[in-house]
N, CA, C and O atoms as a GROMACS GRO file, in nm:
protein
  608
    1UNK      N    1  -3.171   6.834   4.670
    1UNK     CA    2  -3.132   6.699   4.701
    1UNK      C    3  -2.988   6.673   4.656
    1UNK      O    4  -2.921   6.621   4.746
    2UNK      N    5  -2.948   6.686   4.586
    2UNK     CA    6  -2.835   6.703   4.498
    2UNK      C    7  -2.680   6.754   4.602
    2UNK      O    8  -2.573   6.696   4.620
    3UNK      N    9  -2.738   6.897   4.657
    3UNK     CA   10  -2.604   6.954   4.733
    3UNK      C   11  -2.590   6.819   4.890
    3UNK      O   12  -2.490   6.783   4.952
    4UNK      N   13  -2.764   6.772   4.906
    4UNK     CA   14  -2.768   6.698   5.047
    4UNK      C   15  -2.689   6.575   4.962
    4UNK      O   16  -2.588   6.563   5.031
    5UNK      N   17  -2.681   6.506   4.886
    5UNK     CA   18  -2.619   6.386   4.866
    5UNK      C   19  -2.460   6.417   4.861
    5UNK      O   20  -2.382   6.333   4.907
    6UNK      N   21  -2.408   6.550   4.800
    6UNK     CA   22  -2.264   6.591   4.784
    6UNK      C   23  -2.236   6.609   4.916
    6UNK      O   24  -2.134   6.554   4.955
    7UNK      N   25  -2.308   6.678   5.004
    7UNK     CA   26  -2.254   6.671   5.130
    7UNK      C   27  -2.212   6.547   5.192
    7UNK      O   28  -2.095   6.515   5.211
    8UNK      N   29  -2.346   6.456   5.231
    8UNK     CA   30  -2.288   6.315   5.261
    8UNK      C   31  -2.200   6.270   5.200
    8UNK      O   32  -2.096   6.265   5.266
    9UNK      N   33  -2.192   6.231   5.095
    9UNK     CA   34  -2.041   6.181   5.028
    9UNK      C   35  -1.898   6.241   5.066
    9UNK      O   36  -1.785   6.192   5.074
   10UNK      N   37  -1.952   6.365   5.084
   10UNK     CA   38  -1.804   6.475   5.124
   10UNK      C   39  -1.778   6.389   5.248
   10UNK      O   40  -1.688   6.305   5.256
   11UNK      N   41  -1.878   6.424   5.355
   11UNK     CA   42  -1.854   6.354   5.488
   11UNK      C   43  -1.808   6.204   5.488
   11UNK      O   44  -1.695   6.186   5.532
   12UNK      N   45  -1.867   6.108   5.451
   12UNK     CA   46  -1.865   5.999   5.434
   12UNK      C   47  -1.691   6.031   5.406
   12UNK      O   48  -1.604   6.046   5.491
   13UNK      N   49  -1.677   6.034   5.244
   13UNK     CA   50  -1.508   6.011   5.220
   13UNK      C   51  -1.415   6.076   5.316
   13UNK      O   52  -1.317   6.019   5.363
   14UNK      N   53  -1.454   6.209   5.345
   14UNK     CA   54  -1.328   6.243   5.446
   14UNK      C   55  -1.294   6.236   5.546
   14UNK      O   56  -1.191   6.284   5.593
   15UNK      N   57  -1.419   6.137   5.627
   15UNK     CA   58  -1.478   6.120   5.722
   15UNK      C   59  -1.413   5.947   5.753
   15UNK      O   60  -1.417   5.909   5.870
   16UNK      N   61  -1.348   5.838   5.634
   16UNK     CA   62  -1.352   5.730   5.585
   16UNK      C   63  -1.289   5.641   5.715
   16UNK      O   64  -1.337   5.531   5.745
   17UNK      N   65  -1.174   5.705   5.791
   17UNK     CA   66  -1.141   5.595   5.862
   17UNK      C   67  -1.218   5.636   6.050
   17UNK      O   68  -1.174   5.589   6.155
   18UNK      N   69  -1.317   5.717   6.038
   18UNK     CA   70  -1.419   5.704   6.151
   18UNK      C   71  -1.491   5.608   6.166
   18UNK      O   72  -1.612   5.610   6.144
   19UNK      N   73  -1.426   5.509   6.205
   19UNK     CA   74  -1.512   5.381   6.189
   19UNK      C   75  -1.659   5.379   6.225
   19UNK      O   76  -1.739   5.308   6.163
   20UNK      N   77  -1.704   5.477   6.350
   20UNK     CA   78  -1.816   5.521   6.366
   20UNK      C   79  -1.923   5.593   6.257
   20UNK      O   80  -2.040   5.557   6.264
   21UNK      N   81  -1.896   5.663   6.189
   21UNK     CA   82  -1.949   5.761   6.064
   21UNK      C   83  -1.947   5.591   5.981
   21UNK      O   84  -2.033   5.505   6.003
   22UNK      N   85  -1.867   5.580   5.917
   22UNK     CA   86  -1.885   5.494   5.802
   22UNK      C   87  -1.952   5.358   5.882
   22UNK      O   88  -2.066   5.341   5.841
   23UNK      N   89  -1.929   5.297   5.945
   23UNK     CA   90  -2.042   5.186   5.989
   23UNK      C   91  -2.141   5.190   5.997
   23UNK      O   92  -2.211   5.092   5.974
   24UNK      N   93  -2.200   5.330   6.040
   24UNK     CA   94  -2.335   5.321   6.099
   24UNK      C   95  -2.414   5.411   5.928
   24UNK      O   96  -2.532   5.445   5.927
   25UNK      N   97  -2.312   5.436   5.793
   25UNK     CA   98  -2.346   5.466   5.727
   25UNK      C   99  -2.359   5.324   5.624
   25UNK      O  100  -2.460   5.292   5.561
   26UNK      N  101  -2.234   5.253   5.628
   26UNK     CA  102  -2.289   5.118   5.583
   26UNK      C  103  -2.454   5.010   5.674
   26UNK      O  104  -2.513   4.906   5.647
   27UNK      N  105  -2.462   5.080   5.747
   27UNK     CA  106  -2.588   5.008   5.856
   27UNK      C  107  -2.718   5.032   5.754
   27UNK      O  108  -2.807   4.962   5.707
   28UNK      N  109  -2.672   5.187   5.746
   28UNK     CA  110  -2.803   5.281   5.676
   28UNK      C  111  -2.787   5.223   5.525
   28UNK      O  112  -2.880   5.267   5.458
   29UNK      N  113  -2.720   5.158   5.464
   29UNK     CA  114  -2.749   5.132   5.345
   29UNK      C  115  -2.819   4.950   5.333
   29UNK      O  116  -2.914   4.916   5.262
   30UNK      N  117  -2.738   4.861   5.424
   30UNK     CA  118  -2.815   4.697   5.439
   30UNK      C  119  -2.853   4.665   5.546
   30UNK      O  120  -2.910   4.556   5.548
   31UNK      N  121  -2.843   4.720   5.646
   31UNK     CA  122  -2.904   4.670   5.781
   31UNK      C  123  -3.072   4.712   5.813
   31UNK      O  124  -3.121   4.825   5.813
   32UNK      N  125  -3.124   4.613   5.833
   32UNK     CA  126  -3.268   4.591   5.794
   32UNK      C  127  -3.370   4.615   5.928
   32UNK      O  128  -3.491   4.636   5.937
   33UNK      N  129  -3.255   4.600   6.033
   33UNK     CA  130  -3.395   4.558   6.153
   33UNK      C  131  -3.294   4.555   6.278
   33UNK      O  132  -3.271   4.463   6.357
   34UNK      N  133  -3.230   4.711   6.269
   34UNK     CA  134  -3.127   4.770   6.394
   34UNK      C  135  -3.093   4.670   6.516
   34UNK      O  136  -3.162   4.628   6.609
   35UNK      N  137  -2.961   4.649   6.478
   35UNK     CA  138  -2.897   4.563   6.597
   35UNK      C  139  -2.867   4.672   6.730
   35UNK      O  140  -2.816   4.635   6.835
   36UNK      N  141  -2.896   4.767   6.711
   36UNK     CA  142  -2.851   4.890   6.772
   36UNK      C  143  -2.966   4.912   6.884
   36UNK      O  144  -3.076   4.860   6.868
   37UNK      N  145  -2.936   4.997   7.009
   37UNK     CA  146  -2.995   5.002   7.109
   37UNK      C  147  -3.109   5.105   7.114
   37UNK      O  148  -3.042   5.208   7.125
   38UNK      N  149  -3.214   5.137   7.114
   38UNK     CA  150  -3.275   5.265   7.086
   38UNK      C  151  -3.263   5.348   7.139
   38UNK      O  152  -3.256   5.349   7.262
   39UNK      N  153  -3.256   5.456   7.058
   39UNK     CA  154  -3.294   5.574   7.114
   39UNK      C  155  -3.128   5.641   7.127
   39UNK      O  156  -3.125   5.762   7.147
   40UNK      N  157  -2.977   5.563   7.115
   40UNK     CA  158  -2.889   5.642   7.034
   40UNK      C  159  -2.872   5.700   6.866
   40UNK      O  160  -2.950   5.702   6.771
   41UNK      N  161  -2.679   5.763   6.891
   41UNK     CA  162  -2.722   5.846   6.748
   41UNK      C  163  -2.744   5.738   6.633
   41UNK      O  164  -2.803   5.755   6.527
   42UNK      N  165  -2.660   5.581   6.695
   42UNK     CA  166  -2.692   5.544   6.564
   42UNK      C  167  -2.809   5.464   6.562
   42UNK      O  168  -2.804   5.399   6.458
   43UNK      N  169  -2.910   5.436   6.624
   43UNK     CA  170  -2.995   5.409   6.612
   43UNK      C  171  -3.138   5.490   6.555
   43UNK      O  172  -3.250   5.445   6.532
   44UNK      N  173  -3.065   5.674   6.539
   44UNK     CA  174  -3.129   5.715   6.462
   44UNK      C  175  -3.080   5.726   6.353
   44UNK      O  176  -3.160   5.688   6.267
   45UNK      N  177  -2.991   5.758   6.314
   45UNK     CA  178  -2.973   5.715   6.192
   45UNK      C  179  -2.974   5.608   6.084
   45UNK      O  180  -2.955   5.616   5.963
   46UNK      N  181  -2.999   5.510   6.159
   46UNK     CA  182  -3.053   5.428   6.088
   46UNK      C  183  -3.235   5.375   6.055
   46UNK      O  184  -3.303   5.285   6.006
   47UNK      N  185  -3.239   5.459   6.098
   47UNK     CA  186  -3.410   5.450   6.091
   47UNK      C  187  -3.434   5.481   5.950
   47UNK      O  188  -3.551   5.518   5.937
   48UNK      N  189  -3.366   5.481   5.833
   48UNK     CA  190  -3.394   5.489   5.726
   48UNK      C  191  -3.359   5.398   5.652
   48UNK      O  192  -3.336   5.403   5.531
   49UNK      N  193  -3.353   5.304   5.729
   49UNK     CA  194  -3.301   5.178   5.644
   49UNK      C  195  -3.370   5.146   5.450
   49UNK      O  196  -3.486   5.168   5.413
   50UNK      N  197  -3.268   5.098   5.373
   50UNK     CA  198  -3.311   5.044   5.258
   50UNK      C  199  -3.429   4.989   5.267
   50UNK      O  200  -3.524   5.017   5.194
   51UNK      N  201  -3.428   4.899   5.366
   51UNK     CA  202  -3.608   4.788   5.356
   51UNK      C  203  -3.708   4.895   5.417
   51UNK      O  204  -3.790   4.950   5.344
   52UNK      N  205  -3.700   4.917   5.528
   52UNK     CA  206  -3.806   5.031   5.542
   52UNK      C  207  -3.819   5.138   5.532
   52UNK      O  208  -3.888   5.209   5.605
   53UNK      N  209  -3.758   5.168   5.444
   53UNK     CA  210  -3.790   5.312   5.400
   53UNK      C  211  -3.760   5.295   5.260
   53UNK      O  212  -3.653   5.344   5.223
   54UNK      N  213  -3.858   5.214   5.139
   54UNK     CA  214  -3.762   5.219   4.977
   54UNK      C  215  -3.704   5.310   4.930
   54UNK      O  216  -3.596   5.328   4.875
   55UNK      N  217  -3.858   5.414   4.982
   55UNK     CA  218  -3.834   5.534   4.851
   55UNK      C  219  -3.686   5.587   4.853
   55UNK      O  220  -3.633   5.641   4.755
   56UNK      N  221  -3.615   5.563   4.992
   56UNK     CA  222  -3.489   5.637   4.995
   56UNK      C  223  -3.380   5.566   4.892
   56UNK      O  224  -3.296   5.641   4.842
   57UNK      N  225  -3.378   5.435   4.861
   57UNK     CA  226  -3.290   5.357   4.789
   57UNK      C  227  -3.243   5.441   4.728
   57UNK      O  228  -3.131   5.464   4.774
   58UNK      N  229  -3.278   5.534   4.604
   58UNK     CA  230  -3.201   5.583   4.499
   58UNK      C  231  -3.100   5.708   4.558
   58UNK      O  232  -2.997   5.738   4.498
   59UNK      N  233  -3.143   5.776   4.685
   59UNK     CA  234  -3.105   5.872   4.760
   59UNK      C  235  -2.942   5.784   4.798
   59UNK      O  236  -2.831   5.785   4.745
   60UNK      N  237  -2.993   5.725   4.898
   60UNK     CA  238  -2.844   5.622   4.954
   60UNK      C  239  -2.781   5.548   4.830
   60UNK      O  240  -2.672   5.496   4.850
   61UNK      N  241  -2.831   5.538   4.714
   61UNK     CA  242  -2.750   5.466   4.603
   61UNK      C  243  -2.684   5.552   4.573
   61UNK      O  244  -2.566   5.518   4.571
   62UNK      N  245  -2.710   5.703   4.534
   62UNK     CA  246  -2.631   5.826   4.496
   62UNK      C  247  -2.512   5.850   4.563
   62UNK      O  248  -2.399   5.873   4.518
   63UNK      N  249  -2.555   5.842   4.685
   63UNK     CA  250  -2.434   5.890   4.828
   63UNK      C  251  -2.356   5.820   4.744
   63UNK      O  252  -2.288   5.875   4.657
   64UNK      N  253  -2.360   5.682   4.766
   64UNK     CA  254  -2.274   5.564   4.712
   64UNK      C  255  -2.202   5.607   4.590
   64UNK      O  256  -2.083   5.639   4.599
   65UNK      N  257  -2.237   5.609   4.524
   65UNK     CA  258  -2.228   5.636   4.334
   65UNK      C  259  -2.139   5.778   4.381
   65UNK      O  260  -2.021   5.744   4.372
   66UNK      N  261  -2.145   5.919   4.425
   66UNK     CA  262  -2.049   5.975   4.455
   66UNK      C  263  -1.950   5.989   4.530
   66UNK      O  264  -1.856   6.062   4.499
   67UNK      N  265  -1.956   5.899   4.675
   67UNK     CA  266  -1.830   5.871   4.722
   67UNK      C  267  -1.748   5.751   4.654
   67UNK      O  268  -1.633   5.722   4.687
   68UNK      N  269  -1.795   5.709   4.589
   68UNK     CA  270  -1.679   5.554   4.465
   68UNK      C  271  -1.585   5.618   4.487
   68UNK      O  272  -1.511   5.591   4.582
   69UNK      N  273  -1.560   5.740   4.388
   69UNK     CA  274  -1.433   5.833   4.347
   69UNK      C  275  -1.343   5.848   4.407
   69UNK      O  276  -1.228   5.840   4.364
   70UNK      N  277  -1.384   5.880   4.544
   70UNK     CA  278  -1.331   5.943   4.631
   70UNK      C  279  -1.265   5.804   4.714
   70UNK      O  280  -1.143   5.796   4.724
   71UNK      N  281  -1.334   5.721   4.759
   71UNK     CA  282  -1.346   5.624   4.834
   71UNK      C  283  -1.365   5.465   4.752
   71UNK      O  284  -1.462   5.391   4.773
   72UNK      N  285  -1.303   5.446   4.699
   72UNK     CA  286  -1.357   5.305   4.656
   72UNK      C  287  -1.357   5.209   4.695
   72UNK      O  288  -1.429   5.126   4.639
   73UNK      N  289  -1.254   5.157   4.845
   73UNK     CA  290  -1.264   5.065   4.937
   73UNK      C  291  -1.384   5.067   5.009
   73UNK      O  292  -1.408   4.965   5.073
   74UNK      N  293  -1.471   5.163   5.014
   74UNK     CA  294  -1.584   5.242   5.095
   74UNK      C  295  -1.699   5.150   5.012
   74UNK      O  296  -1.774   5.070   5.068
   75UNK      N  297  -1.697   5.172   4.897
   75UNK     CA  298  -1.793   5.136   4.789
   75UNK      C  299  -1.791   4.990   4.796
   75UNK      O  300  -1.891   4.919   4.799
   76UNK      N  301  -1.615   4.934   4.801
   76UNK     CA  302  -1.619   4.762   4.767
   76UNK      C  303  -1.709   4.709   4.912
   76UNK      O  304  -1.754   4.594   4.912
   77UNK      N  305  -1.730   4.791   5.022
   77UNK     CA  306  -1.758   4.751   5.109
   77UNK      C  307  -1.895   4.763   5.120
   77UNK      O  308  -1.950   4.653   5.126
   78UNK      N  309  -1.958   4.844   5.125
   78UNK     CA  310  -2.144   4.876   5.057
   78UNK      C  311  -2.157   4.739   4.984
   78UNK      O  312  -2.228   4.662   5.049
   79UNK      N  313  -2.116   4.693   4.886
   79UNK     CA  314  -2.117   4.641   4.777
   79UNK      C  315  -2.122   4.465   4.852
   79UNK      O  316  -2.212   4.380   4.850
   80UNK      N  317  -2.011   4.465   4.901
   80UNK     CA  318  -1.973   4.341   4.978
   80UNK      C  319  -2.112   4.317   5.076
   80UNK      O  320  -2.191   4.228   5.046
   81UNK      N  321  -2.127   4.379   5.162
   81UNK     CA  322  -2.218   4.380   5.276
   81UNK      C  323  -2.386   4.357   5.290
   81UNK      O  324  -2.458   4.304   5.374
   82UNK      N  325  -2.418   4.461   5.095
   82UNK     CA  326  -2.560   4.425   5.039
   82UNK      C  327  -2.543   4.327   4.979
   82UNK      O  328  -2.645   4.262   5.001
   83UNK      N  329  -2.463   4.255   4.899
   83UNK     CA  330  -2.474   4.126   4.800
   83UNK      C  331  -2.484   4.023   4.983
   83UNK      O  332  -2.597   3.984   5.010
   84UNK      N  333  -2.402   3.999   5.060
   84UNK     CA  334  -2.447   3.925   5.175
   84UNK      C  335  -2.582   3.919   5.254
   84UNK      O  336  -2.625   3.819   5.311
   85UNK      N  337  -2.645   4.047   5.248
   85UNK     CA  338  -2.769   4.098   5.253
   85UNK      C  339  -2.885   4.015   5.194
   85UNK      O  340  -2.979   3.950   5.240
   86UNK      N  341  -2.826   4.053   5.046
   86UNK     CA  342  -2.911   4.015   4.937
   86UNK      C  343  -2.919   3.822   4.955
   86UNK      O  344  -3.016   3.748   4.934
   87UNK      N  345  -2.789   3.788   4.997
   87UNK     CA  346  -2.792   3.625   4.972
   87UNK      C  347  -2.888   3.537   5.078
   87UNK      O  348  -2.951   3.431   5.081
   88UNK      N  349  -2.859   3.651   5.163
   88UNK     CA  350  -2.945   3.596   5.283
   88UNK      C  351  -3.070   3.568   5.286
   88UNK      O  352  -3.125   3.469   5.333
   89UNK      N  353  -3.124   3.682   5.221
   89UNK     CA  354  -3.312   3.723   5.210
   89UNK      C  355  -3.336   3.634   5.063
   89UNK      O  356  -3.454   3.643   5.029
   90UNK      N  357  -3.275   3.574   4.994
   90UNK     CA  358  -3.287   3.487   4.893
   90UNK      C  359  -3.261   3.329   4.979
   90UNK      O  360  -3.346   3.242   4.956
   91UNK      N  361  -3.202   3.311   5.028
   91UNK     CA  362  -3.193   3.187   5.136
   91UNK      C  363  -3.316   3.156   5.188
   91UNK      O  364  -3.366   3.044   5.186
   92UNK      N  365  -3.368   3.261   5.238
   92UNK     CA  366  -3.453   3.245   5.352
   92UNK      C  367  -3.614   3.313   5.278
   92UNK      O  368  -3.716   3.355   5.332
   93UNK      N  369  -3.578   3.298   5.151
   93UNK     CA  370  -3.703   3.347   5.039
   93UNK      C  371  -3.823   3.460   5.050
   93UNK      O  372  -3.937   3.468   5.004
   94UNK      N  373  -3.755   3.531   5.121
   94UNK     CA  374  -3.819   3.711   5.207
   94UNK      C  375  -3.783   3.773   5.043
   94UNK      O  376  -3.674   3.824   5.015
   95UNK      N  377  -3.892   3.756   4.950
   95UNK     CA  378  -3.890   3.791   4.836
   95UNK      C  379  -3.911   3.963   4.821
   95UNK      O  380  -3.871   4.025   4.722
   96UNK      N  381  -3.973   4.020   4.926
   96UNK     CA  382  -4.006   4.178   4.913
   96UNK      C  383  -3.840   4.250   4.923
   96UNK      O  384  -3.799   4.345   4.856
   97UNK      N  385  -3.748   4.152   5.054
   97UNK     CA  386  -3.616   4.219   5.065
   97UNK      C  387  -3.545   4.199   4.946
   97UNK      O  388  -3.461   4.283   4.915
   98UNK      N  389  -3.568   4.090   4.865
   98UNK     CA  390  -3.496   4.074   4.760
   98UNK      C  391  -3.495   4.191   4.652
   98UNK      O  392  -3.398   4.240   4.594
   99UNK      N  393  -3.628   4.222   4.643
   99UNK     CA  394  -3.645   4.328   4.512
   99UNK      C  395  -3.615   4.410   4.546
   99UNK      O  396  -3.567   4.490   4.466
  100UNK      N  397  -3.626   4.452   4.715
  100UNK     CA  398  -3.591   4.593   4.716
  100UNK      C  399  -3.427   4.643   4.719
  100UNK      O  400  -3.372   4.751   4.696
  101UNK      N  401  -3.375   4.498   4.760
  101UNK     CA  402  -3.197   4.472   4.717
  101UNK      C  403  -3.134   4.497   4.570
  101UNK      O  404  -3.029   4.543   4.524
  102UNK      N  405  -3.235   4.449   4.530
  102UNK     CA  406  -3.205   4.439   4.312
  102UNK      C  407  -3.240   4.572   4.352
  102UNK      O  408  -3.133   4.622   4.385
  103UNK      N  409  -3.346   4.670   4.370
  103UNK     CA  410  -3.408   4.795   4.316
  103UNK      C  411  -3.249   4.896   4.366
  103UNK      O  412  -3.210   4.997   4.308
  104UNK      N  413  -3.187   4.837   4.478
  104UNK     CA  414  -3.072   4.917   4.525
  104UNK      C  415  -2.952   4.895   4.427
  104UNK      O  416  -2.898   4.994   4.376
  105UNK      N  417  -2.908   4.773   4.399
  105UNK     CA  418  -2.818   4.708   4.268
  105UNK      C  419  -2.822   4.783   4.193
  105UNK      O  420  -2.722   4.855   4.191
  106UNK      N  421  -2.933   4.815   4.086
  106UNK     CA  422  -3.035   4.885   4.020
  106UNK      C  423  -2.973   4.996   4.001
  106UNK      O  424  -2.896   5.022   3.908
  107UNK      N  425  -3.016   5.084   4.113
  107UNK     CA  426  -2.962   5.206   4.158
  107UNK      C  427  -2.833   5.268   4.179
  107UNK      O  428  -2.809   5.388   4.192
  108UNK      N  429  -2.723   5.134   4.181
  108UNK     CA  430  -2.604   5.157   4.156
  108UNK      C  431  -2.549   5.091   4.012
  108UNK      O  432  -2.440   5.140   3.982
  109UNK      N  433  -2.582   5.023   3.948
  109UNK     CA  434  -2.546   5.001   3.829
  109UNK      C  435  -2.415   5.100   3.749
  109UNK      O  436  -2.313   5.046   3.707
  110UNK      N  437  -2.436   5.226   3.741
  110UNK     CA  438  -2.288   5.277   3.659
  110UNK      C  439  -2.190   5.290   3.776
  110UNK      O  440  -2.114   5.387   3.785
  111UNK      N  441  -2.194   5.161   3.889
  111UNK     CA  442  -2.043   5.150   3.976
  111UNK      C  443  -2.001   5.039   3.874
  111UNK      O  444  -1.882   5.038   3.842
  112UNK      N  445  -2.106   4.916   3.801
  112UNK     CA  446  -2.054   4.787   3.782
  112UNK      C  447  -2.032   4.787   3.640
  112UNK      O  448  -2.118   4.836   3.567
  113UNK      N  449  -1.917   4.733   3.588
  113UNK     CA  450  -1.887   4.703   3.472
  113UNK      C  451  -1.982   4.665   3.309
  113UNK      O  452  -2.032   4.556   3.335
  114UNK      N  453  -2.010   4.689   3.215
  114UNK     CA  454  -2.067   4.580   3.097
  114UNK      C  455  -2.213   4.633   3.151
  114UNK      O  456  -2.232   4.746   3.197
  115UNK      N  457  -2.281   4.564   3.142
  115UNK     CA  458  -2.449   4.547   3.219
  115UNK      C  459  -2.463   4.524   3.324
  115UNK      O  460  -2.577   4.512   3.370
  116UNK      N  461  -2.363   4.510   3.393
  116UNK     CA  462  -2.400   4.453   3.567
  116UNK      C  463  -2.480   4.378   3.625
  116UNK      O  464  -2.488   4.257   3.603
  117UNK      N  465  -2.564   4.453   3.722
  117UNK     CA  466  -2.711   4.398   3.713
  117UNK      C  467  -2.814   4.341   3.634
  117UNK      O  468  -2.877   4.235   3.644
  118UNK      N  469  -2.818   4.475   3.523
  118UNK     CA  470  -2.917   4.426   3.455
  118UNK      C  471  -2.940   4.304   3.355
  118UNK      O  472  -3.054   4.268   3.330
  119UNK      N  473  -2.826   4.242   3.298
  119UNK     CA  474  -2.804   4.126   3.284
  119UNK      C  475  -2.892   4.026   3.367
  119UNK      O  476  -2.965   3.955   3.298
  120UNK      N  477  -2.900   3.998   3.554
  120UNK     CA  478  -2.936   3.933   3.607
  120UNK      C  479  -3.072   4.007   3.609
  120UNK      O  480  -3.149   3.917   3.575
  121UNK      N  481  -3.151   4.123   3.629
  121UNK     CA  482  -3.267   4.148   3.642
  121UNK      C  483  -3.308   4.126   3.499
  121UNK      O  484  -3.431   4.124   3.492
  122UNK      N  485  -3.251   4.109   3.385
  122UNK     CA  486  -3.312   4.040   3.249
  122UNK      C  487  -3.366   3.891   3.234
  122UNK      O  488  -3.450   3.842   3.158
  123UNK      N  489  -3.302   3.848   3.315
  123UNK     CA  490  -3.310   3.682   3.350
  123UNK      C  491  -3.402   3.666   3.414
  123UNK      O  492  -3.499   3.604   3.369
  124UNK      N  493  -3.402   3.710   3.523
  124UNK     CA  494  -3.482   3.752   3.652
  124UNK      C  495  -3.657   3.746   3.564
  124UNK      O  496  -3.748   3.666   3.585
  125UNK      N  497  -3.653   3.851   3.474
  125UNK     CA  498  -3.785   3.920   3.404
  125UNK      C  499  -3.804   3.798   3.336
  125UNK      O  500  -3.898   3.728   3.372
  126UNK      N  501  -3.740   3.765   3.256
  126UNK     CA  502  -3.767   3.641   3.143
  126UNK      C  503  -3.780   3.540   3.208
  126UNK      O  504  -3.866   3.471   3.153
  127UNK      N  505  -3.736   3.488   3.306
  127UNK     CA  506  -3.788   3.396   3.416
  127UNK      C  507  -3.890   3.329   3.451
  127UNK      O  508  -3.937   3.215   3.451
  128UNK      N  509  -3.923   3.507   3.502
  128UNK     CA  510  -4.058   3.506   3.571
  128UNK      C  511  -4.196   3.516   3.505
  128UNK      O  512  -4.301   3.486   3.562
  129UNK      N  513  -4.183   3.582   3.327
  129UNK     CA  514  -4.249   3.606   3.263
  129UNK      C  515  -4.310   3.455   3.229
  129UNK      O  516  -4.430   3.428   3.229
  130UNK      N  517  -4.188   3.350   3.196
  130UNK     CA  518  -4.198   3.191   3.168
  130UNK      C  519  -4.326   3.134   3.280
  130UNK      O  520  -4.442   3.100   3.256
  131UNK      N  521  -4.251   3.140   3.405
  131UNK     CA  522  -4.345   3.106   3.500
  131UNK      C  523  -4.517   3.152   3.527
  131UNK      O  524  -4.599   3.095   3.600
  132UNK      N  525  -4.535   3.262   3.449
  132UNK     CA  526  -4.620   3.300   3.465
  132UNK      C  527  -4.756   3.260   3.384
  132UNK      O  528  -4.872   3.261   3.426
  133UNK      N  529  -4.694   3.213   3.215
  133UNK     CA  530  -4.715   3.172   3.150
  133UNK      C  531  -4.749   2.984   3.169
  133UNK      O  532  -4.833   2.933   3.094
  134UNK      N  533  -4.688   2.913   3.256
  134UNK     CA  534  -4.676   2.758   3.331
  134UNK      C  535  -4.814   2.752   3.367
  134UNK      O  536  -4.863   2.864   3.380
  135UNK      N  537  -4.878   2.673   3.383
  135UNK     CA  538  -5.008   2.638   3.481
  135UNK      C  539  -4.947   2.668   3.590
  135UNK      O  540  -4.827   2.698   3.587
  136UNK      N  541  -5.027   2.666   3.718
  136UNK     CA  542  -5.005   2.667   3.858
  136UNK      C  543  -4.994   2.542   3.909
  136UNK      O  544  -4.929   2.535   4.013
  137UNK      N  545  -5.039   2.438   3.865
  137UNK     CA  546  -4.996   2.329   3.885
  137UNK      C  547  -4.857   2.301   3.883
  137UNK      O  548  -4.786   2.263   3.977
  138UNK      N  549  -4.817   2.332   3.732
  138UNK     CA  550  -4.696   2.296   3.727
  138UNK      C  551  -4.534   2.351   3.812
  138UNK      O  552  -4.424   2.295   3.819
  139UNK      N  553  -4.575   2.461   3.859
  139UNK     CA  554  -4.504   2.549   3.913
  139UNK      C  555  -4.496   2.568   4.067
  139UNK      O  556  -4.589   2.606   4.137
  140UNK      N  557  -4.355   2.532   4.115
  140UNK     CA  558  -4.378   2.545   4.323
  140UNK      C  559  -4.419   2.653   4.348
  140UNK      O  560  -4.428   2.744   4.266
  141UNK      N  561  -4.454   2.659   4.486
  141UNK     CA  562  -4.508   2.788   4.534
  141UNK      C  563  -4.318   2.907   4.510
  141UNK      O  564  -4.321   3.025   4.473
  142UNK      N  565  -4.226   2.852   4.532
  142UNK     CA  566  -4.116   2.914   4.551
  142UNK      C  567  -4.164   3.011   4.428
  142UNK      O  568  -4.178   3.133   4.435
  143UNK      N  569  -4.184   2.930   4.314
  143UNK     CA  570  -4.120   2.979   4.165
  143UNK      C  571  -4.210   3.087   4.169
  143UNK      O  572  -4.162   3.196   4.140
  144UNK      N  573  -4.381   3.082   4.212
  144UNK     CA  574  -4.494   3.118   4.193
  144UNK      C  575  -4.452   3.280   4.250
  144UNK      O  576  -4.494   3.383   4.197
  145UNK      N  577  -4.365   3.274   4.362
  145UNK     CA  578  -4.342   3.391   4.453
  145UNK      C  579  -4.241   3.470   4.373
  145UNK      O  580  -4.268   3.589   4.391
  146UNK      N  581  -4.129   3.457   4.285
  146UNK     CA  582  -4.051   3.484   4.244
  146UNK      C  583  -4.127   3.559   4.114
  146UNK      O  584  -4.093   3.675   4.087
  147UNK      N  585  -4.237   3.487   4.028
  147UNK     CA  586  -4.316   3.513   3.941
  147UNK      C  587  -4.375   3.653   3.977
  147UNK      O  588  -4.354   3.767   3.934
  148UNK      N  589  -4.448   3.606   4.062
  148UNK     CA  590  -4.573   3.747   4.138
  148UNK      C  591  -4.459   3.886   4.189
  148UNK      O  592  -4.478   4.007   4.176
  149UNK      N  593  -4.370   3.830   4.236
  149UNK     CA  594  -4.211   3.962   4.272
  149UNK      C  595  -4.197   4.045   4.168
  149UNK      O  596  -4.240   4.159   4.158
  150UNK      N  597  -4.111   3.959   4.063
  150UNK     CA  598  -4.054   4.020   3.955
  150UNK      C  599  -4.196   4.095   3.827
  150UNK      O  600  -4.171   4.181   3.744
  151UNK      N  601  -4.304   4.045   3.845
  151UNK     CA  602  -4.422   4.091   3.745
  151UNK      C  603  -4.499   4.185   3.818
  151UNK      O  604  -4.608   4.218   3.770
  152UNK      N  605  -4.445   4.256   3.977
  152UNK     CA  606  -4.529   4.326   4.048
  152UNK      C  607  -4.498   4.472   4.074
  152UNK      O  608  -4.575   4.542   4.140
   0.00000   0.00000   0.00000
């Protein structure tokens, strides 16, 4: 797994101003539900999207995490594109995309400064731990969902 992630990264960075290669590789890291036509290349390649496919998160976080170096406009852009991702599916309270957004954050953490993330997934935990602890009465269904997310 290891040489397959150095490869992509190789490709990816040297690959950087193919706007084709790197788009449809930023697709494969936040794009959730293919704007793309079926049955082209990039519509297979993206069939591994972050949301449907989790287990891959830490795989595509790596790519990420080794092209930084190489590429770091590459990275600010991953970065840019999932936090918009992320704001969205928190808008619109699609709580499964959310975690699996943090679980990607997560997964990139030694790109971000201090604690990064985990700072906010500490909050996040202590939060939800509070809420859980609340009657059900006292608590909206919003909070209730955020509770059952983060304790699941």
């Amino acid at each position: 797994m290891e040489d397959d992630v150095a490869a992509i990264a190789k490709t990816v960075a040297d690959n950087y101003f193919d706007s084709d290669l790197t788009g449809a590789f930023l697709d494969l890291v936040v794009q959730l539900y293919g704007a793309f036509p079926q049955g082209g290349w990039k519509a297979r390649l993206i069939r591994g999207r972050t949301i449907e496919q989790p287990l891959k998160i830490p795989f595509v976080a790596a790519i990420v995490v080794v092209v930084n170096p190489h590429k770091p406009e590459f990275t600010t852009e991953v970065l840019k594109k999932a936090g918009e991702a992320l704001q969205k599916y928190i808008d619109i309270g699609s709580w499964r995309e959310v975690k699996l957004f943090l679980r990607l954050f997560g997964c990139l953490q030694g790109l971000f400064e201090g604690d990064g993330v985990f700072t906010i997934l500490e909050e996040l935990f202590s939060r939800a731990a509070d809420l859980q602890m609340k009657s059900s009465e006292d608590v909206s269904p919003t909070e209730n969902g955020w509770a059952a997310l983060l304790l699941t």
